[in-house]
N, C-alpha and C positions, 0 to 999 in steps of 0.2 A: 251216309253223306247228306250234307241239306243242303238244297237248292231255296236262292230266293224266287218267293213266291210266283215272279213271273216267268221263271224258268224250271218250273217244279214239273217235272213229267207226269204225275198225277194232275197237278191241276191242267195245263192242257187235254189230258186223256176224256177228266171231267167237264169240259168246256166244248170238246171233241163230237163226245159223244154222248150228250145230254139232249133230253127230248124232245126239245124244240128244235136242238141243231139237224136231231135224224130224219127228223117232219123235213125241216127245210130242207135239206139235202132229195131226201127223196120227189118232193116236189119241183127239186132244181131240175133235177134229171129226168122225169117225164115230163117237164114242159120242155127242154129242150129238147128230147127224143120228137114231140111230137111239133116240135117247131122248123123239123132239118126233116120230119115227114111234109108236111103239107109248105116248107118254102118254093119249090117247084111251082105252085100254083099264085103265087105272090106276084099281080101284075107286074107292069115296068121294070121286071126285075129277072134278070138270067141265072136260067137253073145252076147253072156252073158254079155262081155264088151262093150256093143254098148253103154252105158252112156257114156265114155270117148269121144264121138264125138262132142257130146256141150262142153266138156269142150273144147276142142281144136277150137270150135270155139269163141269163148271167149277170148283164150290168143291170138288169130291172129285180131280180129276188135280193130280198131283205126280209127282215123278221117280223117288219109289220106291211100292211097294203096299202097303209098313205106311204111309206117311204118308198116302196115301188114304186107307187106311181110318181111322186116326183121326180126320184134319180131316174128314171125310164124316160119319161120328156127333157129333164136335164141333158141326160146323152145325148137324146138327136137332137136337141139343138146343136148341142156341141159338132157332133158329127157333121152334122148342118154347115156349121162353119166351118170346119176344117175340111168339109170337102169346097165349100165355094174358095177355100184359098188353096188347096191345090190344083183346080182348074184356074185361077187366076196366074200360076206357078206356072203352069202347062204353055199358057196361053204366050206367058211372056219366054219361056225358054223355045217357045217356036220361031222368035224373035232374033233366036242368034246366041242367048244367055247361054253359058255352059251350067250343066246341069249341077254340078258340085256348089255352083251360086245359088241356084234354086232351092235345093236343098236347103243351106244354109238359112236364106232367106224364109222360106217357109219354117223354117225351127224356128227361128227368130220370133218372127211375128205366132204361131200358135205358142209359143212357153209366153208372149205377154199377153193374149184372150185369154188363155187361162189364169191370168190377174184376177178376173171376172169375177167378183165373188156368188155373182147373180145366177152361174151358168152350175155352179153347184159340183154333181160330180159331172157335169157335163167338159167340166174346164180341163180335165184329165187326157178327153179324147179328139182336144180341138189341134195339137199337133200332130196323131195319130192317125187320124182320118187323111188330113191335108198332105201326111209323109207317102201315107199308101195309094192318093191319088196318083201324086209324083210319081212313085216309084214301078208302082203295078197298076196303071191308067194303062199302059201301053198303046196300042193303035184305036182304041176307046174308049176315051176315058169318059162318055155324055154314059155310055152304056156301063160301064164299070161304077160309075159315082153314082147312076141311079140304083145300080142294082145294092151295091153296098149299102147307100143309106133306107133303102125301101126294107130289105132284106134284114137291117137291123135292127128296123122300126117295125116290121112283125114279131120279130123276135120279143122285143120289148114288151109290146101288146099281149102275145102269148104269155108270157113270164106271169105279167099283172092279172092277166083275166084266172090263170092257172091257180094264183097266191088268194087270190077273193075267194074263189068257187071254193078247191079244195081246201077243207077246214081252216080257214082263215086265221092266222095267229092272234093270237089276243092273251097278251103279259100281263092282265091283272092280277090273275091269283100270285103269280109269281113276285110280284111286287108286294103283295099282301104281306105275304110269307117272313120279306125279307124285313119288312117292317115291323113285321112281329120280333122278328130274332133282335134287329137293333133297340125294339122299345124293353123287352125282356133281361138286354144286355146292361142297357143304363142303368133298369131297376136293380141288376145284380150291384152293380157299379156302386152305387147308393148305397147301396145294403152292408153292401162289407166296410165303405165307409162309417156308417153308423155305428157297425162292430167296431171296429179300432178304434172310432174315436169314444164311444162307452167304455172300452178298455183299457185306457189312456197308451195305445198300441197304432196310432196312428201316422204311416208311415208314406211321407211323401211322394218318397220314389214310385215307390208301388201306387200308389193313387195315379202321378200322373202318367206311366205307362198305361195304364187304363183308362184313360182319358184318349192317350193319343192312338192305340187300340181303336175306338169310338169314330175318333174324326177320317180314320182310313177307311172304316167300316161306311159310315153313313157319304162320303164320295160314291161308292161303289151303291148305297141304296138310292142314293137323287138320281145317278144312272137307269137303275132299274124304273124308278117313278115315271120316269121322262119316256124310256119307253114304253111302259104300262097304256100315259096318254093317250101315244101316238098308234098304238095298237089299235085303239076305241075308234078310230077314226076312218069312216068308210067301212066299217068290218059289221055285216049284220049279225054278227055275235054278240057284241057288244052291246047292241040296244039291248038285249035281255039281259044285263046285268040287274039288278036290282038294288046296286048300291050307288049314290049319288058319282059323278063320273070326276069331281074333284077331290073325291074323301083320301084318295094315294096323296094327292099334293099339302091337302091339310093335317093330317098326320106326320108328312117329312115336314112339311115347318114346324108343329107341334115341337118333333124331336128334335128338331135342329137346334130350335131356342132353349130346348132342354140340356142339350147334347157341351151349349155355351155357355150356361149358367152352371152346370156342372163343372166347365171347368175354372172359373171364376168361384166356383161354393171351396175345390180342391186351393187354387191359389190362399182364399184365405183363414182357410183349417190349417195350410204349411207356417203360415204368420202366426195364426193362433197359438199353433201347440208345439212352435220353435222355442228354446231358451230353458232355460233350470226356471223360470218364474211363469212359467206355462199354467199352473195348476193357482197361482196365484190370481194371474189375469183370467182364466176360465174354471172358477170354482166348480169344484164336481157336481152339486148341484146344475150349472148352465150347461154343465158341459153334458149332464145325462139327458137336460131339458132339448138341447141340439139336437145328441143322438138321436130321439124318440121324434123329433118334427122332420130329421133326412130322412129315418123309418117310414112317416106318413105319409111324405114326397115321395117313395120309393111306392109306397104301396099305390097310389092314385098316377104315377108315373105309367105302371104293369097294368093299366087297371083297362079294358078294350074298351075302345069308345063311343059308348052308350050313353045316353042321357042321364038313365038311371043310377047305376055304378057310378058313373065320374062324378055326380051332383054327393052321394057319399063320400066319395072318399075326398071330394074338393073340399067339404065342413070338416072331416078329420085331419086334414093337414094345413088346412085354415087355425083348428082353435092349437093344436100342437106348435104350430109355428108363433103364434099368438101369444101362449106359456110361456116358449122362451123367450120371445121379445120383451114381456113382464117380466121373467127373472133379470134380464139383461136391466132393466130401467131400476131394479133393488138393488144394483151395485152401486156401490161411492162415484161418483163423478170423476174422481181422480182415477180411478180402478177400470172404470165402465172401457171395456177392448174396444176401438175402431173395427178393429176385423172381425170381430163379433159382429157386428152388424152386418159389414159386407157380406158375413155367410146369410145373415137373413133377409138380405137382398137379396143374394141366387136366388134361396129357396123361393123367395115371393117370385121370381122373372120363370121358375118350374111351374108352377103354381097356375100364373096369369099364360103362360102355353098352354097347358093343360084345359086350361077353363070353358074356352069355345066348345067341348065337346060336352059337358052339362048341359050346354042348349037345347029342348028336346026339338027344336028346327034342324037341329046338327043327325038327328037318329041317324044308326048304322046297322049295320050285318055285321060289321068286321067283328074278329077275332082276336 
């Protein structure tokens, strides 16, 4: 049976229990064991409410340490607010209000704070807080709303200090990884193109499925890049990297602008080698001169980015792409393809992606 991919019980399993998630988890769970240990001791705040401290470690673990710490003061702001509107709730149902208004009212006004876009995921808990004031404030609610939000706000604390200390997440290799597979996949991508089209076997369909293959793939790597960033951030693991701390982001642009020009080089090889007068408009000669300049693009596409390697292989599919542009200008004027050209467009928009990494300012480690 196939399941689509986001419903595929393997890929959950692998998503489940992959080893970042078993880190985090395990993490989760002794900072919040030791967060419902030492809440008792949490000034201004009553022991009876020491459950509230796992909760607060829970909204503060994420996969990196800046994003704890933000979503973690996110919250209690939020919290913040949703409790100063259920004592305002409190205040006015002592007034005479029937409770079922208050209620009401208080949902009302916390689902529009969390409009907020400022308050992050704090906007989640600013009805939440303000409903359990109401509801369960009972005969104290100055003692109930301190101990809730004090009680949350250690929790949170614990979460973050727990997420730094213990081996601190940090997604750069992981992003490395995935960036290798998408720059590896294009070059494949290239390569077969090159085939078919040497073989005059060059087959549309099949190209642009592999293209849009690509564009699903490299979504899913900006993802990873983004968190790669945000890992480096606050995390003393990260200063010991020893690869520049933007080479994840210059790499996914590299491939992006590759990832487009690829499918712009596909649109105009489907125009080229459409028609019974395909081999007329693209003599076998331009057309093997083509194959061997996608080859070159293919090989300085794969190629890791180094100064040295990229500065090779940018003059091998420099003078190949050059060749064909000269065969192209030996055709008749009346003969010379338009889309011939646009495929030597792509290739040059591969090309000029690719180039930044000949810089020997650019040096890397990568892979």
């Amino acid at each position: 049976m196939t399941f689509p991919p986001a419903l595929d019980p393997r890929r959950w399993w692998s998503d489940a229990v992959s080893a970042d998630r078993l880190l985090l988890a395990a993490k989760t769970a002794a900072a919040a064991a030791l967060a419902w240990y030492l809440a008792p001791l949490v000034p201004f705040a009553q022991s009876e409410y020491s459950y509230y401290a796992p909760l607060g470690v829970l909204v503060s673990m994420y996969p990196t340490v800046a994003r704890s710490a933000s979503s973690g003061v996110q919250a209690v702001v939020g919290l913040a607010l949703g409790i100063g509107l259920g004592l305002i709730s409190l205040a006015v149902v002592g007034t005479g209000l029937p409770r079922i208004v208050a209620v009401a009212i208080v949902i009302l006004f916390g689902v529009l704070l969390a409009g907020v876009r400022a308050l992050g995921v704090g906007r989640d808990w600013v009805a939440v807080a303000a409903l359990f004031v109401l509801l369960l404030g009972g005969a104290d609610p100055d003692g109930y709303s301190s101990s809730y939000l004090m009680t949350m706000a250690f929790g949170v604390l614990v979460g973050v200090v727990v997420n730094l200390v213990i081996v601190p997440p940090l997604r750069v290799g992981r992003a490395d990884d995935r960036l290798t597979r998408l720059r590896d996949a294009l070059g494949s991508t290239l390569d077969r193109m090159a085939d078919a089209l040497a073989g005059h076997a060059f087959d549309p369909v099949a190209a642009d499925a592999a293209t849009e293959g690509l564009t699903a793939t490299l979504a899913d790597v900006r993802e990873e890049v983004d968190l790669a960033d945000e890992s480096r951030r606050y995390n003393p693991r990260g200063r010991r990297l020893q690869a520049p701390r933007d080479l994840g982001r210059r790499r996914l642009d590299a491939l992006t602008g590759t990832a487009d020009a690829t499918r712009e080089l596909v649109a105009a090889l489907t125009r080229l080698t459409a028609g019974p007068d395909a081999d007329a408009r693209l003599p076998t000669e331009a057309r093997r001169t083509l194959a061997e300049a996608v080859r070159a693009v293919s090989r300085l596409v794969t190629t890791p980015p180094e100064p040295e390697g990229t500065a090779v292989q940018l003059r091998a599919a420099d003078a190949a792409l050059s060749a064909y542009t000269q065969r192209l200008r030996r055709l008749d004027a009346d003969d010379e393809p338009l889309d011939g050209w646009e495929a030597a467009v792509a290739l040059r928009r591969v090309i000029a992606a690719c180039g930044p990494f000949s810089d020997p300012d650019a040096a890397t480690g990568a892979q």
